[in-house]
DSSP file (Angstrom, degrees, kcal/mol; ACC not computed):
  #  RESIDUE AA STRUCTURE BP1 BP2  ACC     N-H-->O    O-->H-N    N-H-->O    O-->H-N    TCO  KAPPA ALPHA  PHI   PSI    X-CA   Y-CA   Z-CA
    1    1 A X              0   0    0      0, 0.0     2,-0.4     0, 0.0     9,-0.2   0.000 360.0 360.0 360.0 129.3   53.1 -116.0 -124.7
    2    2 A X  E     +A    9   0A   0      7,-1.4     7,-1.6     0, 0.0     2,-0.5  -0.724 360.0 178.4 -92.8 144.3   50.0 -114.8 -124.7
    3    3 A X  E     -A    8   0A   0     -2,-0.4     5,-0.2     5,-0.2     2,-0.2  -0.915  25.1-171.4-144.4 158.6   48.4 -111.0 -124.6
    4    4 A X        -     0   0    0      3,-2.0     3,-0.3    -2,-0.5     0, 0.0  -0.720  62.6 -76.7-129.5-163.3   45.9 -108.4 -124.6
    5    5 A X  S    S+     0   0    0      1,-0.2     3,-0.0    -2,-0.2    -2,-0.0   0.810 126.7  14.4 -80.3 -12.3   46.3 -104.7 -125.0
    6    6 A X  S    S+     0   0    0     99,-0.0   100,-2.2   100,-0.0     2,-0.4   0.327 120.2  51.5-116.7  15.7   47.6 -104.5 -121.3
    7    7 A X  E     - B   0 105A   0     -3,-0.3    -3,-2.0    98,-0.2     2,-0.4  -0.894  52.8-179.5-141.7 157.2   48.4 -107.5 -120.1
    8    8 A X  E     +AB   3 104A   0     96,-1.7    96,-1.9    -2,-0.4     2,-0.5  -0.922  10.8 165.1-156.8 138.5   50.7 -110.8 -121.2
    9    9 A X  E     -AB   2 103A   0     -7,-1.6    -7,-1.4    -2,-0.4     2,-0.5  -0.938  25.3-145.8-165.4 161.6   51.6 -114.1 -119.8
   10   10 A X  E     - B   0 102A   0     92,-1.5    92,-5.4    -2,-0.5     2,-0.2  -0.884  18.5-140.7-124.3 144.6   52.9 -117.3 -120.2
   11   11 A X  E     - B   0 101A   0     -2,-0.5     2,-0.5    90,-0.2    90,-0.2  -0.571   1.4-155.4 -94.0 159.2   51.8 -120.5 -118.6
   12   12 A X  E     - B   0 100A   0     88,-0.8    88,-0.7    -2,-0.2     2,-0.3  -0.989  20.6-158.5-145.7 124.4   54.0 -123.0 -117.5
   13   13 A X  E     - B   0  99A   0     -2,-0.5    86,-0.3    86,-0.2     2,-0.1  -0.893  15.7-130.7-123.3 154.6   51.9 -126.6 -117.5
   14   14 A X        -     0   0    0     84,-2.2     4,-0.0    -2,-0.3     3,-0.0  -0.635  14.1-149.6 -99.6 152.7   53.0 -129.5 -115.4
   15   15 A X  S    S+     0   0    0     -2,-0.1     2,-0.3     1,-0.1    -1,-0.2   0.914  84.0  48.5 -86.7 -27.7   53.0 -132.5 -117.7
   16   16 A X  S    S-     0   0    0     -3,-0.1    82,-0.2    82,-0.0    -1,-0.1  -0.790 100.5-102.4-103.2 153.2   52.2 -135.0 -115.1
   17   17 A X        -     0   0    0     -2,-0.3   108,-5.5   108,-0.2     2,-0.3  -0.358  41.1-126.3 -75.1 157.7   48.8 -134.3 -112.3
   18   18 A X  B     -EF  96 124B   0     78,-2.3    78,-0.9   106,-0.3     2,-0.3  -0.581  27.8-111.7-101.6 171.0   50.3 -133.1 -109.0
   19   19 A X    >   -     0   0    0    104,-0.8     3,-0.8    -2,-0.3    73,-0.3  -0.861  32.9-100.8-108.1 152.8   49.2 -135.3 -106.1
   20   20 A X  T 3  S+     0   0    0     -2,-0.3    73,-0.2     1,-0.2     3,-0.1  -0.334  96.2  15.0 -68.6 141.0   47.2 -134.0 -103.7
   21   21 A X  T 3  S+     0   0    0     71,-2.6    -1,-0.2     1,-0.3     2,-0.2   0.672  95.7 114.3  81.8  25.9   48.5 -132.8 -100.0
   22   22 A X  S <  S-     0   0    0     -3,-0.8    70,-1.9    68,-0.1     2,-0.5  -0.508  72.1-107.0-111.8-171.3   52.1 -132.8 -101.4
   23   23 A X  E     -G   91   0C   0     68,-0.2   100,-0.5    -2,-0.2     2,-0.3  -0.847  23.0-163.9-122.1 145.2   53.8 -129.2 -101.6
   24   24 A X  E     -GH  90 122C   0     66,-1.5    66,-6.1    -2,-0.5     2,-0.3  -0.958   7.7-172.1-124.3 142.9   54.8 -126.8 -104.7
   25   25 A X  E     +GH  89 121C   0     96,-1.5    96,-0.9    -2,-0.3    64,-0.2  -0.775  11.1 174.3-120.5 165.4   57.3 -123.9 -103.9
   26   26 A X  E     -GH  88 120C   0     62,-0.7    62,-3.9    -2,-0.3     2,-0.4  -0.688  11.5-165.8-161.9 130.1   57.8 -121.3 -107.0
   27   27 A X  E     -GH  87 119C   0     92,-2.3    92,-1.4    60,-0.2     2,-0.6  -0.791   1.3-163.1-115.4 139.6   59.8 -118.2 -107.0
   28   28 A X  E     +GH  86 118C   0     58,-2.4    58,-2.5    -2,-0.4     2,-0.3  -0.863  14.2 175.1-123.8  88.3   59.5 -115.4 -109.6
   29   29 A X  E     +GH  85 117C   0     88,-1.1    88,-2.3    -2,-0.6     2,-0.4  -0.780   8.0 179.9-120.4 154.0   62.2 -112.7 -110.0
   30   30 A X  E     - H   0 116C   0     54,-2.7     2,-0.3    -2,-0.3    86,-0.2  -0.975  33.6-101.7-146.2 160.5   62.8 -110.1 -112.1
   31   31 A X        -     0   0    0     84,-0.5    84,-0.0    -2,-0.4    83,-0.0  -0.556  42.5-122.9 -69.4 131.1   65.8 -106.9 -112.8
   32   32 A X        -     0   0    0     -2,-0.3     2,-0.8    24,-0.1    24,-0.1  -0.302  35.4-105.1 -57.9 160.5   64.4 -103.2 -111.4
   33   33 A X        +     0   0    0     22,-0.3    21,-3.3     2,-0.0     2,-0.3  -0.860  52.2 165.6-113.4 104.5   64.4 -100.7 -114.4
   34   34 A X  E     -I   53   0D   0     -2,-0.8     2,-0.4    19,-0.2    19,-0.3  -0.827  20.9-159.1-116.4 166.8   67.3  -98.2 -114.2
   35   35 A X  E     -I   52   0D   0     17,-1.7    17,-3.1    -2,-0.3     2,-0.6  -0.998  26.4-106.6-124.2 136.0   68.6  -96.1 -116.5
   36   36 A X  E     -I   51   0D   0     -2,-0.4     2,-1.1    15,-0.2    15,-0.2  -0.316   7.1-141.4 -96.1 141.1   72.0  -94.5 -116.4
   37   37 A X  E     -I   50   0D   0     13,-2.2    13,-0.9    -2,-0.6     2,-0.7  -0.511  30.0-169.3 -75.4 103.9   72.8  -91.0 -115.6
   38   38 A X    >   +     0   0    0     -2,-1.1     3,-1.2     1,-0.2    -1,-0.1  -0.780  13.8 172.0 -99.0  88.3   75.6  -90.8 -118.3
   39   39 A X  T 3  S+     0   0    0     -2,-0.7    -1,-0.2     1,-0.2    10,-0.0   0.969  82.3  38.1 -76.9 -33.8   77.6  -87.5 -117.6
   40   40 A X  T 3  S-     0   0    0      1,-0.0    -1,-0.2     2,-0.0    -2,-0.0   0.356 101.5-130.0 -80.0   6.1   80.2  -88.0 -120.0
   41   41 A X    <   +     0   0    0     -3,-1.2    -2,-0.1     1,-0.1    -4,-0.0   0.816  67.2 130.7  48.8  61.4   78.0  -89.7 -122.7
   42   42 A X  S    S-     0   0    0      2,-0.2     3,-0.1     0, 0.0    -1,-0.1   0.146  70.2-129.8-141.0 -19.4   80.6  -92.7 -122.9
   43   43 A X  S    S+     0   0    0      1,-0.3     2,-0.3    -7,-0.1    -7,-0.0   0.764  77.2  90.0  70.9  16.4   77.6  -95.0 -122.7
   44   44 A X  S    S-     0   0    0     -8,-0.0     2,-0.7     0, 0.0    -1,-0.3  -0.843  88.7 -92.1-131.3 168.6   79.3  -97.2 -119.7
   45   45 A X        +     0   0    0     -2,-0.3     2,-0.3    -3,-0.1    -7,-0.1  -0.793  46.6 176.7 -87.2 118.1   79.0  -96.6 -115.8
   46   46 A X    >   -     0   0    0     -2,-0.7     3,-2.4     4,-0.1     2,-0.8  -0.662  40.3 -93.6 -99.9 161.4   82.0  -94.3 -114.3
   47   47 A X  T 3  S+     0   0    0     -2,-0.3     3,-0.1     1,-0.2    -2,-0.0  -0.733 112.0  42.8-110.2 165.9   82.0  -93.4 -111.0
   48   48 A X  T 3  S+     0   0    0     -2,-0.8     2,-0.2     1,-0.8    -1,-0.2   0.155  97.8  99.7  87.0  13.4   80.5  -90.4 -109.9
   49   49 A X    <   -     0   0    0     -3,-2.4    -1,-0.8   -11,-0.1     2,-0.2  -0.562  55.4-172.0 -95.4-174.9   77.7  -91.2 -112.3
   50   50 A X  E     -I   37   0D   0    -13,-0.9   -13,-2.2    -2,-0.2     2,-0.3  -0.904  17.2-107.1-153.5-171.9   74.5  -92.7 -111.0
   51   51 A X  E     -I   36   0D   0    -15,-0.2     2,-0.5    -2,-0.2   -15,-0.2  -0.848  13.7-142.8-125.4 157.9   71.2  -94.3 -112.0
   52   52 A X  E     -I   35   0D   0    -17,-3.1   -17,-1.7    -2,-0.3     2,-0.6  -0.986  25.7-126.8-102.3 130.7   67.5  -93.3 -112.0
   53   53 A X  E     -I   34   0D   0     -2,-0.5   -19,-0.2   -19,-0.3     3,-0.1  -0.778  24.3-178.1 -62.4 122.9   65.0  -95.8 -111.2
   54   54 A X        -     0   0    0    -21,-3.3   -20,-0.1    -2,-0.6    -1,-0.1  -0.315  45.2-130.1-107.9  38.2   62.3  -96.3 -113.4
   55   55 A X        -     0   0    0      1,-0.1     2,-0.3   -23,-0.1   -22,-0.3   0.584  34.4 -32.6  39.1 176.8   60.6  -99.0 -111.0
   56   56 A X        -     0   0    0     25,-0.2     2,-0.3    26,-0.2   -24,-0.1  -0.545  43.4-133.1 -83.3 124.9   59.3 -102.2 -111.1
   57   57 A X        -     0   0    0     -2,-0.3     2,-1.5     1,-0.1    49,-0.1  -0.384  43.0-108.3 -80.8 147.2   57.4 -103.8 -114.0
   58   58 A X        +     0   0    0     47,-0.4    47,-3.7    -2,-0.3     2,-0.4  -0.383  51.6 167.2 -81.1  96.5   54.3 -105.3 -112.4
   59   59 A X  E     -C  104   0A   0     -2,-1.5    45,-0.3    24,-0.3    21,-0.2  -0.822  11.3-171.1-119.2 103.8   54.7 -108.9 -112.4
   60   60 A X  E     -C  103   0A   0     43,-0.8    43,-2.2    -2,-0.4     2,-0.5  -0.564  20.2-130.2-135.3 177.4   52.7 -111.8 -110.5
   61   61 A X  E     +C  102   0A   0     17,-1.9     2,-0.3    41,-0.2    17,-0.3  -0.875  24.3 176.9-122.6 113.9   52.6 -115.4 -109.7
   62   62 A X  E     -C  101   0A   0     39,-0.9    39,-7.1    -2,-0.5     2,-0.4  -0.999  15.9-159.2-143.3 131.9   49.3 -117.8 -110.2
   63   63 A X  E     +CD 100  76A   0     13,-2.1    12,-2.8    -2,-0.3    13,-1.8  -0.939  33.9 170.3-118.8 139.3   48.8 -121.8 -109.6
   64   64 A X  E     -C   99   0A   0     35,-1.0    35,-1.5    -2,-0.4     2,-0.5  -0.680  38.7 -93.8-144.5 155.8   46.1 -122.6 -111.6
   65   65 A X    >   -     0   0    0     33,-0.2     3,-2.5    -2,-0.2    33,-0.4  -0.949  37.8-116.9 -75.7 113.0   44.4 -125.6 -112.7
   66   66 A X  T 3  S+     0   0    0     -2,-0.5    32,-0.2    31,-0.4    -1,-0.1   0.480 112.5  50.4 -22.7 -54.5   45.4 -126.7 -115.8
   67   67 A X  T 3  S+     0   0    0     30,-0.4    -1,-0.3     2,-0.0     2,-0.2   0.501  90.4  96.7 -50.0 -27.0   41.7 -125.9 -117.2
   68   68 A X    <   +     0   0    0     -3,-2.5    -4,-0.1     2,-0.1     3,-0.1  -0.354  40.0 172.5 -91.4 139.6   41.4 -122.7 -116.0
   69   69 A X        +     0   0    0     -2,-0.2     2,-2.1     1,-0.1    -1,-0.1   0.520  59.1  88.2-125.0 -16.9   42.0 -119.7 -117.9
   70   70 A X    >   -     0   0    0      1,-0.2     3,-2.7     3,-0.1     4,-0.1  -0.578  59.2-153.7 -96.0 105.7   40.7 -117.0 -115.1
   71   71 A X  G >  S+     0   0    0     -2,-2.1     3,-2.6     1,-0.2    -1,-0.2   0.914 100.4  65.6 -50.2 -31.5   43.3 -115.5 -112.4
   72   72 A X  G 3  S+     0   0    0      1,-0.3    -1,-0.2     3,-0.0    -2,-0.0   0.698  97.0  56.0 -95.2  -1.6   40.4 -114.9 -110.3
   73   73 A X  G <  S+     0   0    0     -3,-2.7    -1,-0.3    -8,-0.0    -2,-0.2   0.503  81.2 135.6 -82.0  -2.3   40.1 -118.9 -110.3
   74   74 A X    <   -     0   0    0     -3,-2.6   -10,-0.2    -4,-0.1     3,-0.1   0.151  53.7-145.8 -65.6 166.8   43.7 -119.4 -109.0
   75   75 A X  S    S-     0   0    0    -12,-2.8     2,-0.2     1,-0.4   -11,-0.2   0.830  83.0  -7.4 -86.2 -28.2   44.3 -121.9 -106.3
   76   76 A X  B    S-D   63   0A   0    -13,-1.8   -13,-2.1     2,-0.1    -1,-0.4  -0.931  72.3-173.8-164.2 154.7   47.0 -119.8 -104.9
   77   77 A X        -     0   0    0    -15,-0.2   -15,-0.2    -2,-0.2     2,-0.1  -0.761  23.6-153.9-150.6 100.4   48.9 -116.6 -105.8
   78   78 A X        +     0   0    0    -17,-0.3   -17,-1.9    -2,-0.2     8,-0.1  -0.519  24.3 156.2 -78.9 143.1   51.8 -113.8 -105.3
   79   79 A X        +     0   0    0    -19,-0.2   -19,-0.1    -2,-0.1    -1,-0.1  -0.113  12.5 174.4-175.3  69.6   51.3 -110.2 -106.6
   80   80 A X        -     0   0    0    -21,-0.2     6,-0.0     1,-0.1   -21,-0.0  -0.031  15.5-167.5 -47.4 161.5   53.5 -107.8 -104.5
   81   81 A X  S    S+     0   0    0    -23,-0.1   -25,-0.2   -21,-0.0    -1,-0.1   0.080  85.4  50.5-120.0  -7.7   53.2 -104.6 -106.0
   82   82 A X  S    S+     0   0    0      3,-0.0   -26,-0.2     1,-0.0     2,-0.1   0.975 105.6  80.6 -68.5 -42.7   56.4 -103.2 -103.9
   83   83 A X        -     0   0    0      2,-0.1   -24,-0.3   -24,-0.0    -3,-0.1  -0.385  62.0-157.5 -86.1 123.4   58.4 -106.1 -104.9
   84   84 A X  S    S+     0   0    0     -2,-0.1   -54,-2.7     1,-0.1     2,-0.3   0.280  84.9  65.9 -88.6  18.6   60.6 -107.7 -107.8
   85   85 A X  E     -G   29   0C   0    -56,-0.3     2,-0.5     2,-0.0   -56,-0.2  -0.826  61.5-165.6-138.1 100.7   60.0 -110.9 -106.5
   86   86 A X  E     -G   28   0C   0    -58,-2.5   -58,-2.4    -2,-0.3     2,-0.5  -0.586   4.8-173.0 -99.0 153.2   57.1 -113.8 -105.8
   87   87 A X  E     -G   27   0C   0     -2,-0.5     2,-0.5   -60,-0.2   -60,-0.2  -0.782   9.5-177.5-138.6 119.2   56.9 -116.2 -104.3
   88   88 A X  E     +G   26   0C   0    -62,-3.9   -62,-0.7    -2,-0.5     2,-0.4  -0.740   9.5 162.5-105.2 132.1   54.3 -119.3 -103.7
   89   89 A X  E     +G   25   0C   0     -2,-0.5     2,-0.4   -64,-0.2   -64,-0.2  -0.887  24.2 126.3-149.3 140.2   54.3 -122.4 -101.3
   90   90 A X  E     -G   24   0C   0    -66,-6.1   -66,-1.5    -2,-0.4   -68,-0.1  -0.916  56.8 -87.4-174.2 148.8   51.5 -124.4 -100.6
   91   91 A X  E     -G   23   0C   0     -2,-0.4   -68,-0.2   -68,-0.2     2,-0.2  -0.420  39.9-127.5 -63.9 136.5   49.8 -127.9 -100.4
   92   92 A X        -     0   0    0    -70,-1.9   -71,-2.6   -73,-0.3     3,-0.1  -0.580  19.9-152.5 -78.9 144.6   48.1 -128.8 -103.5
   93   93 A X        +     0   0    0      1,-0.3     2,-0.4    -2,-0.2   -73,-0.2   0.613  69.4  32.6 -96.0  -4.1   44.5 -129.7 -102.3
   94   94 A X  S    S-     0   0    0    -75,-0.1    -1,-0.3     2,-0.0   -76,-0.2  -0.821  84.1-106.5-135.9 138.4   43.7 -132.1 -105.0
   95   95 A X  S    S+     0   0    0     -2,-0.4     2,-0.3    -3,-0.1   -76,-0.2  -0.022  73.2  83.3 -24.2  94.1   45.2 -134.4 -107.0
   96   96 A X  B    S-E   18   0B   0    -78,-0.9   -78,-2.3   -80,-0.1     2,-0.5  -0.926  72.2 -44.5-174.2-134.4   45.4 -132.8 -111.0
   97   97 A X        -     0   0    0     -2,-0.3   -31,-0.4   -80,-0.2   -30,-0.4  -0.911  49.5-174.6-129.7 142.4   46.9 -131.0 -113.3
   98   98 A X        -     0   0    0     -2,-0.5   -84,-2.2   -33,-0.4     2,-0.3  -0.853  16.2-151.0-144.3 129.1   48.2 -127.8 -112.7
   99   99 A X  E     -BC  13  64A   0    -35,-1.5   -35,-1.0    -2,-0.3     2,-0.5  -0.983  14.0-144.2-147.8 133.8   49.8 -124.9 -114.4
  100  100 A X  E     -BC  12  63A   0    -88,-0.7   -88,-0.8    -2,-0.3     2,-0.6  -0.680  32.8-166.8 -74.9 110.4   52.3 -122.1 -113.0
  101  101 A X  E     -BC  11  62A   0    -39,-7.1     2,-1.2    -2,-0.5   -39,-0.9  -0.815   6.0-152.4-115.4 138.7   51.0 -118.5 -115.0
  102  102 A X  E     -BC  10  61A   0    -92,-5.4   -92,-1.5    -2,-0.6     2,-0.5  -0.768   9.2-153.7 -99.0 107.3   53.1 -115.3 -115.1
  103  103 A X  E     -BC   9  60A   0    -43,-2.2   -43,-0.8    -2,-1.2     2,-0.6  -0.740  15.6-174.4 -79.9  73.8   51.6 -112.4 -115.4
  104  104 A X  E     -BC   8  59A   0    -96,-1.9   -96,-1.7    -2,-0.5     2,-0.4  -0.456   9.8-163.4 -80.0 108.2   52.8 -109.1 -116.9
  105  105 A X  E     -B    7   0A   0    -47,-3.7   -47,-0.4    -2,-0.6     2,-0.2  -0.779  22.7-120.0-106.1 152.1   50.6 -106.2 -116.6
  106  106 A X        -     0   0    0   -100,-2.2     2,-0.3    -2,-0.4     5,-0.1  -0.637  34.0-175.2 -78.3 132.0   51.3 -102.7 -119.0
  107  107 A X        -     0   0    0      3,-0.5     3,-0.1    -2,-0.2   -50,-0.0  -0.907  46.4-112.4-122.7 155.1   52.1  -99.3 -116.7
  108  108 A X  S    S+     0   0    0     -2,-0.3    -2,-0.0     1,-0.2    -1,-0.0   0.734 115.8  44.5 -37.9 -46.1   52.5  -96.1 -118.2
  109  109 A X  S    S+     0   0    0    -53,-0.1    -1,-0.2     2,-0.1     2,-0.1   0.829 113.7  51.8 -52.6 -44.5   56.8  -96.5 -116.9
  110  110 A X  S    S-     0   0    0      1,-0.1    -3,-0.5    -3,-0.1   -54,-0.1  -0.476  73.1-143.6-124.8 143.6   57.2  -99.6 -117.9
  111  111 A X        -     0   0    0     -2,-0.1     2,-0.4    -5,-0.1     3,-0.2  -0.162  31.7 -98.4-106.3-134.8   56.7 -101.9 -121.1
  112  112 A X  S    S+     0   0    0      1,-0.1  -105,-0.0    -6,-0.1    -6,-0.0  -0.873  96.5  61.1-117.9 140.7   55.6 -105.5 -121.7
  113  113 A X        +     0   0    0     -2,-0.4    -1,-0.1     1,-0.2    -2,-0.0   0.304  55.7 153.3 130.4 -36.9   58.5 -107.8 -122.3
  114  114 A X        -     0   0    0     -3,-0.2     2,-0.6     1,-0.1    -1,-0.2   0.105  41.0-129.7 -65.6 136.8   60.7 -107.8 -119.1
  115  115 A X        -     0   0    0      1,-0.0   -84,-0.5   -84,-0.0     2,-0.2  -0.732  31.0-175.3 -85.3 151.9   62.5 -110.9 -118.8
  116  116 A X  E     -H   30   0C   0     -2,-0.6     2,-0.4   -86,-0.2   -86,-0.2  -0.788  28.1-120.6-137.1-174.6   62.6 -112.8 -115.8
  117  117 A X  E     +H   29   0C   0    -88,-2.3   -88,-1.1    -2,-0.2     2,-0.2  -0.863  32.9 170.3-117.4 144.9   63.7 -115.7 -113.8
  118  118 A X  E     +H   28   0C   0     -2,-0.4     2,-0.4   -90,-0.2   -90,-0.2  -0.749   3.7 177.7-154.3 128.2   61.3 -118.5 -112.4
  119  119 A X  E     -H   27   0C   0    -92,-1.4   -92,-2.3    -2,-0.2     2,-0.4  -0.977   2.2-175.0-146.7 168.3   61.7 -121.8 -110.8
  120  120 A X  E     -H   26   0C   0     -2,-0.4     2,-0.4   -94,-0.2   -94,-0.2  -0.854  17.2-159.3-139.2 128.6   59.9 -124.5 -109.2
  121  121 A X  E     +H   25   0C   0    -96,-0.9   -96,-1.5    -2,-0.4     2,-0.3  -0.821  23.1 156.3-138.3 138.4   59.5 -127.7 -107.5
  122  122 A X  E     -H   24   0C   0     -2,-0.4     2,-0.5   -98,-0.1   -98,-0.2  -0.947  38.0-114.7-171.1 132.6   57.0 -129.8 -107.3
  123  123 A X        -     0   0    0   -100,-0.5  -104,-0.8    -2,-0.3  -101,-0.1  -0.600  30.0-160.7 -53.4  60.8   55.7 -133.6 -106.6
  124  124 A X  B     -F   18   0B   0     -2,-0.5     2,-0.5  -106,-0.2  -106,-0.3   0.357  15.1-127.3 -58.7 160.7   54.2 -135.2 -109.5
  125  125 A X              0   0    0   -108,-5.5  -108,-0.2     1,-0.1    -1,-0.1  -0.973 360.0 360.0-108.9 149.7   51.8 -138.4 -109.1
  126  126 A X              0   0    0     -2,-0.5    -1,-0.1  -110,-0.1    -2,-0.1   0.195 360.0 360.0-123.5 360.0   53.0 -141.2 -111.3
């Protein structure tokens, strides 16, 4: 994992070049941030409690060339901001090597950190 003072992500690098004009899908999900309205301080959910939402940590989805260090170079990208979920599919346009990066940006709500889910599939040349 990598950072700066707002921002963090980890790359995900294919070990073999993808071939060109074949297709990569990758999906990106992550939990909403609730907190629970505890009335009885018991530290579990009863009912007639509820939760507050504390929103969505700001998370997005970049295929990159392996070489490439700059999001604004991606080949292709998701970066809802409504959404706890991305998603990419698209023909690679040329044959190489290729890396899935996840992005975590710092809000004032929210911290650095949130775990998430991602997977991927995707046509290697051998």
């Amino acid at each position: 994992v990598s950072q700066s003072r707002y921002n963090q992500y980890q790359d995900y690098s294919f070990a073999e070049p993808l071939a060109a004009d074949s297709f990569i899908t990758a999906t990106l999900t992550w939990d909403r941030q609730v907190k629970l309205n505890d009335k009885n301080n018991n530290g579990i959910y009863d009912i007639g409690e509820d939760f507050t939402n504390e929103g969505f940590n700001k998370i997005s989805l970049y295929l990159m060339r392996s070489q490439d260090n700059d999001i604004s170079q991606s080949v292709w990208s998701s970066t809802s901001q409504v959404d706890n979920l991305q998603h990419i599919f698209i023909k690679i346009p040329t044959t190489g090597k290729y890396k899935l990066r996840v992005l975590s940006k710092s809000t004032d709500t929210n911290s650095l950190g949130q775990r998430y889910a991602i997977a991927w599939w995707a046509k290697t040349k051998r």
